[in-house]
C-alpha positions in Angstrom: -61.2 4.6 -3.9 -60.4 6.3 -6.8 -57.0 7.9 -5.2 -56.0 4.5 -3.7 -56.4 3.0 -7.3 -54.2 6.2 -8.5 -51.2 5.2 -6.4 -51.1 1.3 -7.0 -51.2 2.2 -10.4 -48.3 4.4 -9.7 -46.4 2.3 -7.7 -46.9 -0.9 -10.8 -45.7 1.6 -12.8 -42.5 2.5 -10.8 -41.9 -1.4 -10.5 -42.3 -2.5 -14.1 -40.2 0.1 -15.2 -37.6 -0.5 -12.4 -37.7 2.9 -11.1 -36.2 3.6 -7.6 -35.8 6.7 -5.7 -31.8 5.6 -3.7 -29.9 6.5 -5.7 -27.3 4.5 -7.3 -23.6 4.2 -6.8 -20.9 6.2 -8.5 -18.7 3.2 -10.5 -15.0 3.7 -8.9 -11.9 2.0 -10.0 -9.4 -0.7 -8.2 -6.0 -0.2 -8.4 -3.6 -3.1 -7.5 0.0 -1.3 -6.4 2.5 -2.0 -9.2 5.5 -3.6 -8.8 9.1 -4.5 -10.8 11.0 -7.1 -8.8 14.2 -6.5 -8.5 16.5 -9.4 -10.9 17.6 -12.2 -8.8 21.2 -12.1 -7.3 23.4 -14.6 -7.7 24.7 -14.9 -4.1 24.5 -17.7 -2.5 20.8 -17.4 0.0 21.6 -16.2 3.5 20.1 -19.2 5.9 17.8 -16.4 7.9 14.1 -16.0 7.5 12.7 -13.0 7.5 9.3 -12.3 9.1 7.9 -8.7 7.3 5.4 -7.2 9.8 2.4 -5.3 8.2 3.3 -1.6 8.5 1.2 0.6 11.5 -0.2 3.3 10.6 -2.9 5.9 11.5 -6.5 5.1 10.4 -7.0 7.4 7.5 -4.0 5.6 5.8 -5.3 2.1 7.4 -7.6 2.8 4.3 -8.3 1.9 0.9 -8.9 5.2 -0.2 -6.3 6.7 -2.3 -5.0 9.9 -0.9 -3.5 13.2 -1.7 -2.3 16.2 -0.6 -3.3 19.1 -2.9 -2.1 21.6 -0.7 0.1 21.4 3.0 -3.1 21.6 5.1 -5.2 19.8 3.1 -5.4 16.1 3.1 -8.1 14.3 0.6 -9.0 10.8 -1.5 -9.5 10.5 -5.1 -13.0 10.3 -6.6 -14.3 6.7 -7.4 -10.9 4.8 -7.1 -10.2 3.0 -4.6 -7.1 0.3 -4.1 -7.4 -3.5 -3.6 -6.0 -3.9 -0.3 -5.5 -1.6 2.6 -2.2 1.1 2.1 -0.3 -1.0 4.6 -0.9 -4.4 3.6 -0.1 -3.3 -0.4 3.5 -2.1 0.7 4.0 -5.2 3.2 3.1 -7.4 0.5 5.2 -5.6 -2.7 8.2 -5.8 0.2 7.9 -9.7 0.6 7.8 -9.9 -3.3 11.0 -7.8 -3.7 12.7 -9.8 -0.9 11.8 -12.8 -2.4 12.1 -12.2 -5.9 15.6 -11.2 -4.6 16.7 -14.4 -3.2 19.2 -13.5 -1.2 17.9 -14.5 2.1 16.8 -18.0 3.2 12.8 -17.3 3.0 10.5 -14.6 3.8 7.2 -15.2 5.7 4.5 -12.4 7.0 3.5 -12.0 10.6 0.6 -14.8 10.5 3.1 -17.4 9.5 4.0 -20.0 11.9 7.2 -20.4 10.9 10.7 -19.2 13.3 12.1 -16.3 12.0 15.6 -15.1 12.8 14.8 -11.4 12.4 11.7 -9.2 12.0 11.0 -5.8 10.0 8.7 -3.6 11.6 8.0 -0.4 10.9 5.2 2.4 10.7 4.1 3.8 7.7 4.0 7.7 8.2 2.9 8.5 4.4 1.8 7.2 1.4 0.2 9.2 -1.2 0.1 11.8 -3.6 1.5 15.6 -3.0 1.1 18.1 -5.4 4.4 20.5 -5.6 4.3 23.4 -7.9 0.6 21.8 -8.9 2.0 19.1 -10.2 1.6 15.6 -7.8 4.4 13.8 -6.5 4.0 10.0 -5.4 5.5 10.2 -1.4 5.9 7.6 1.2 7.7 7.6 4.2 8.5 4.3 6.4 10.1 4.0 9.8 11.8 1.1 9.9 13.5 -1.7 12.7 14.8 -4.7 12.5 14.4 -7.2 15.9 16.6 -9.8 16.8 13.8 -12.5 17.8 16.1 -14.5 19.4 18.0 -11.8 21.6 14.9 -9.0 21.6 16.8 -6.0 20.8 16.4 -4.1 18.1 20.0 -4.1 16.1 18.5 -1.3 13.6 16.4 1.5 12.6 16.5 3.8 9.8 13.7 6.4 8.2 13.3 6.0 4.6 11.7 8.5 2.4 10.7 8.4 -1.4 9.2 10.8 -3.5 8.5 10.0 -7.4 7.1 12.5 -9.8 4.3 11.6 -11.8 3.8 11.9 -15.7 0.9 13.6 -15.7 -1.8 15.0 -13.8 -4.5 11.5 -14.3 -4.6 9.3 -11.5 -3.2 6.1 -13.8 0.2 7.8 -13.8 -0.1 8.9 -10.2 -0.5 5.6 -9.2 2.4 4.3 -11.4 4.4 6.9 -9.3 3.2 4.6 -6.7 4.0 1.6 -7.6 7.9 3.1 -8.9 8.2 4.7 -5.3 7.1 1.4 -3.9 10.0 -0.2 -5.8 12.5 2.4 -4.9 11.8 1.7 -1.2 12.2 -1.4 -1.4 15.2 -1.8 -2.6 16.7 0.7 -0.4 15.2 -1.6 2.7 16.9 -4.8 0.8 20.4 -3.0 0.9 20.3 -2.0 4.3 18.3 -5.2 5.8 21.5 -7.5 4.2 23.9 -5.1 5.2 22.8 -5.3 9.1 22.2 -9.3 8.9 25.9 -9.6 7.4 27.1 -7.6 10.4 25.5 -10.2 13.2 
């Protein structure tokens, strides 16, 4: 009697004092991708909508986890940070900003729109993270890239683009600013050579 009235003293205890044995979990950090539009052109708007596929990509970057590459062999995710939206969807979305905030072309939907779209931009997103050269870690993203005639089938373009921006410093709030300036460079490099192959249709 007297040992069952030592543990339900024990277990009151644990309760009032809000004890519990699972641990808790670690507090991590979102990070949205940041983004400069580009300044709006003043040409007059192209009259094609442009559907922007959500990159494919393998499943560890099909992640929120934000990754690096410390050494060539070694691929790994910061500690408690994570980003808001999966890799691919982050770069899909910045590109329909950019595009948008560009103006130059008629609109610019994403694949779950209902709305016809002249031309398409698929692509595969082969990297997007951190790599550390000369210990110091670089911001790098690679995208292969098509754009589909939806009306005729074909693709009338493909181009691999590749971006590496150096970070500030070593913390991961200047890595991912790297990121985000990366993002931006890509994009604008897909902008020029998306209006460039409309124009030539």
């Amino acid at each position: 009697m007297n040992l069952r009235i030592g543990w339900l003293a024990a277990i009151l205890l644990c309760a009032l004092s809000a004890c519990t044995i699972i641990p808790l979990p670690e507090p991590y950090q979102v990070y949205t991708l940041p983004s400069a539009p580009p300044v709006p052109s003043d040409a007059e708007p192209i009259p094609f909508t442009l559907r922007v596929q959500t990159p494919i990509s393998s499943r560890t970057l099909a992640s929120i986890r934000i990754l690096v590459t410390p050494d060539a062999a070694q691929l790994s995710a910061y500690e408690n940070a994570r980003w808001s939206d999966l890799s691919p969807v982050l770069v899909r979305d910045h590109l329909i900003e950019a595009f948008r905030s560009d103006g130059r072309l008629h609109a610019v939907v994403h694949e779950d729109s209902r709305v016809t779209a002249q031309i398409e931009l698929a692509s595969e997103l082969r990297t997007f993270q951190s790599h550390y050269v000369d210990k110091h870690p670089h911001a790098h993203i690679r995208l292969d890239a098509q754009l589909i005639h939806t009306g005729r089938l074909e693709v009338i373009a493909t181009r691999r683009f590749e971006v590496r921006k150096a970070s500030d410093s070593l913390n991961l709030d200047s890595v991912v600013a790297a990121l985000g300036k990366a993002t931006d460079e890509l994009a604008e490099q897909l902008l020029a050579w998306t209006y460039q192959n409309i124009l030539e249709l």
